[in-house]
Each structure stands twice: as structure tokens, then as C-alpha cells.
C-alpha positions, -999 to +999 in steps of 0.1 A: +341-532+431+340-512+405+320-483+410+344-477+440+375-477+413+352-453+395+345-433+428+385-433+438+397-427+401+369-395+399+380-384+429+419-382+420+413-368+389+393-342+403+418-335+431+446-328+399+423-308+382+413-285+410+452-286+417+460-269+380+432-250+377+440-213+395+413-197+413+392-209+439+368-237+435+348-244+467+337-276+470+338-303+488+353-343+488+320-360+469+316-328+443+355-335+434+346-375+427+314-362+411+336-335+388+365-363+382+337-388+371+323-361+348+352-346+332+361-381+324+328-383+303+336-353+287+365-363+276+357-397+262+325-373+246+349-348+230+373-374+219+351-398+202+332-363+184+368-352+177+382-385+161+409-391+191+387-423+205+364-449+190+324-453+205+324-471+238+366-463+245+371-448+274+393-416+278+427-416+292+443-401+329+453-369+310+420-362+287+401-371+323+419-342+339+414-318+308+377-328+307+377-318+340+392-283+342+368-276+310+343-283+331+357-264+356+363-235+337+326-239+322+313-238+355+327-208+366+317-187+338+280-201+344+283-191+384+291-157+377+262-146+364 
């Protein structure tokens, strides 16, 4: 049951982050989980580099979402060229 929590919660989170994120980013229901579940990681790996979490805390809703668009972001500077 919980790897479909993961699945749902990846996928919402990637949904926002497309949402706030201006531009175009085609992709499609299962690369949104799989960026959701990602940017999540990155932002429990930023934040415990940074100081904002301890090892093994997982990041919050709104880190998830930043994680996310970095990601995002990331990826469309590494698509362009």
C-alpha cells in the first residue's frame, strides 16, 4: 500500500509542479509520478546537505514541489542542447 501512496503522492506533486512551472513540459501521466517521486528526493537530498532536514527525514509537500521544478528546470536546460 504504500508504494501506491508513493505513486499517487509523485504524481500530485508533479501535476503542481508542471502547473507553476511556465513553458511547456511534454510528458505524459507516469513521467509526472516518476518527476514527483524524484523531486521529492531531491529535496529531502538538498535539505539534509543544506541543514533544513536530518538523514533519513523525508521532505515536506512544498520542498517536494520545489525539488521538482529544479528538476524541471534542470531538465530543460540539458534538452536544449
Amino acid at each position: 500500500m504504500g508504494v501506491i501512496w508513493t505513486i499517487l503522492i509523485g504524481l500530485l506533486v508533479g501535476l503542481v509542479a508542471r502547473f507553476l512551472k511556465p513553458g511547456s513540459d511534454p510528458m505524459g501521466w507516469i513521467m509526472t509520478a516518476v518527476l514527483g517521486i524524484a523531486g521529492s528526493f531531491f529535496a529531502q537530498f538538498l535539505g539534509v546537505k543544506l541543514g533544513f532536514y536530518q538523514a533519513g527525514q523525508s521532505a515536506g509537500f512544498i520542498a517536494s514541489v520545489i525539488g521538482a521544478i529544479l528538476l524541471l528546470v534542470i531538465w530543460g536546460f540539458i534538452a536544449k542542447k
